[in-house]
Each structure stands twice: as C-alpha cells, then as structure tokens.
Backbone as a ProteinNet text record, in pm:
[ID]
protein_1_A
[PRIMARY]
XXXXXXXXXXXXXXXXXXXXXXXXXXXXXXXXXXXXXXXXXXX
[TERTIARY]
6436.9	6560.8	6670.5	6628.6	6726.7	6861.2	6817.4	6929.9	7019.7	7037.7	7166	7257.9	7225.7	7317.7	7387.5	7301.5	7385	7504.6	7430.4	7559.9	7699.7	7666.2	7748.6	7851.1	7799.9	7834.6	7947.1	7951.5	7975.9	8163.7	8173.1	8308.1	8399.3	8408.7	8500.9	8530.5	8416.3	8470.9	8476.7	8436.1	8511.1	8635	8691.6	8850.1	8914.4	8840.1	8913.8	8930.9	8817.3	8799	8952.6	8928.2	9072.9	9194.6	9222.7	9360.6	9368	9247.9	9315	9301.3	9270.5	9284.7	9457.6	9482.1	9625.6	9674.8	9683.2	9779.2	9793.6	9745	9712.8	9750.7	9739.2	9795	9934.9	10006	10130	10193.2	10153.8	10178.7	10199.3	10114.5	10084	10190.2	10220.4	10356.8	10481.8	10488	10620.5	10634.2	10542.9	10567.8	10622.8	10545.1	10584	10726.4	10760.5	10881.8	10988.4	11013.7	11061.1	11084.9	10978.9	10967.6	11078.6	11039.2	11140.7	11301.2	11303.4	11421.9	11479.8	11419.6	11437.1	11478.5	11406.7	11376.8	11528	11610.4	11711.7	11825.9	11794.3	11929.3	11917.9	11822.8	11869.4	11948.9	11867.8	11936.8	12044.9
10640.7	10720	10645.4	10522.4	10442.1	10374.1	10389.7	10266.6	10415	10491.2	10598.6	10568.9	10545	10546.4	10407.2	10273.6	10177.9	10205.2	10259.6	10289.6	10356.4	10455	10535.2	10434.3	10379.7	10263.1	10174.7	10154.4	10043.6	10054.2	10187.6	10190.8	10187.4	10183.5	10133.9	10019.6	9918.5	9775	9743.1	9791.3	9780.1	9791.7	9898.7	9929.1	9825.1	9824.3	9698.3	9578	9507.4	9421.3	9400.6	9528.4	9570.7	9540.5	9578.9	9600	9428.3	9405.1	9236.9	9157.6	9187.4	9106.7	9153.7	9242.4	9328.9	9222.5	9259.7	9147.4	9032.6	8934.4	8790	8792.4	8864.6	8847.4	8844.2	8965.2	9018.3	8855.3	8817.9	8665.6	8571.8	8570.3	8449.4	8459.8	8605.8	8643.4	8629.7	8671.6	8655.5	8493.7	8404.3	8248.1	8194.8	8249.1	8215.4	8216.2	8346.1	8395.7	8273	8249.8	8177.4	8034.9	7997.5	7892	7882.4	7982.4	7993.2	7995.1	8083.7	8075.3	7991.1	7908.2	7781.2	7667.7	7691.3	7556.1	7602.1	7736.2	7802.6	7758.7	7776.4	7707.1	7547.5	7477.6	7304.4	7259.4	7338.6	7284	7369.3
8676.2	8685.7	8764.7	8804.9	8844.7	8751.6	8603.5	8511.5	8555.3	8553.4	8523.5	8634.2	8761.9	8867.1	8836.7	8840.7	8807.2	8670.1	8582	8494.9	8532	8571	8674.7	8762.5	8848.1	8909.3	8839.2	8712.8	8631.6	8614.7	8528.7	8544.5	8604.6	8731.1	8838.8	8844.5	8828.3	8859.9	8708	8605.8	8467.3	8461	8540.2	8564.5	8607.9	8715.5	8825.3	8671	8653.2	8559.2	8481.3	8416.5	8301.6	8353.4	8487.7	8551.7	8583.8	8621.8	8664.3	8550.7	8438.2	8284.7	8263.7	8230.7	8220.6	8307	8412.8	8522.4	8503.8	8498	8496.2	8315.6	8221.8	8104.8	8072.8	8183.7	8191	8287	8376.7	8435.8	8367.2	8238.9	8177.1	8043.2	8000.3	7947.6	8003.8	8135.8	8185.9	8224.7	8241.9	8272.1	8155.2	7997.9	7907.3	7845.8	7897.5	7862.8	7950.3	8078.5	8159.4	8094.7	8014	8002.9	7879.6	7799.8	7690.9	7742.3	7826.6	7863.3	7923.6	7976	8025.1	7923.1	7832.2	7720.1	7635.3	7644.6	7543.9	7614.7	7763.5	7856.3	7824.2	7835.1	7838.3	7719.9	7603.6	7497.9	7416.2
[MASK]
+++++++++++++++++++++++++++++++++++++++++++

C-alpha cells in the first residue's frame, strides 16, 4: 500500500517540472525573438 502515496507525491514536482519547461521555453523564445530583432535592425 505504499506505490499510492508515492503517486500522490508525484504531481507537484510534475508541476514544478512543467512550469520550469514553460519558462526556460518562453526564454529560449524571447532570446530568439531578440535575435531577430536584432538581425532586422543591422540590415
């Protein structure tokens, strides 16, 4: 009767997981974006 609590357990740092994939995706979009805008100003 122990697997249930670890399951239990699980979704929180699944969350966490999610929120810091989201983040670091949203980073890796907004650098992208920068870059573009960068690359639209030189030339």
């Amino acid at each position: 009767m122990k697997k249930p609590k670890s399951i239990n357990l699980r979704p929180p740092h699944n969350l966490q997981n999610l929120r810091f994939q989201i983040s670091k995706k949203s980073l890796y979009n907004s650098i992208q974006l920068v870059k573009i805008l960068m690359f639209m100003f030189s030339t």
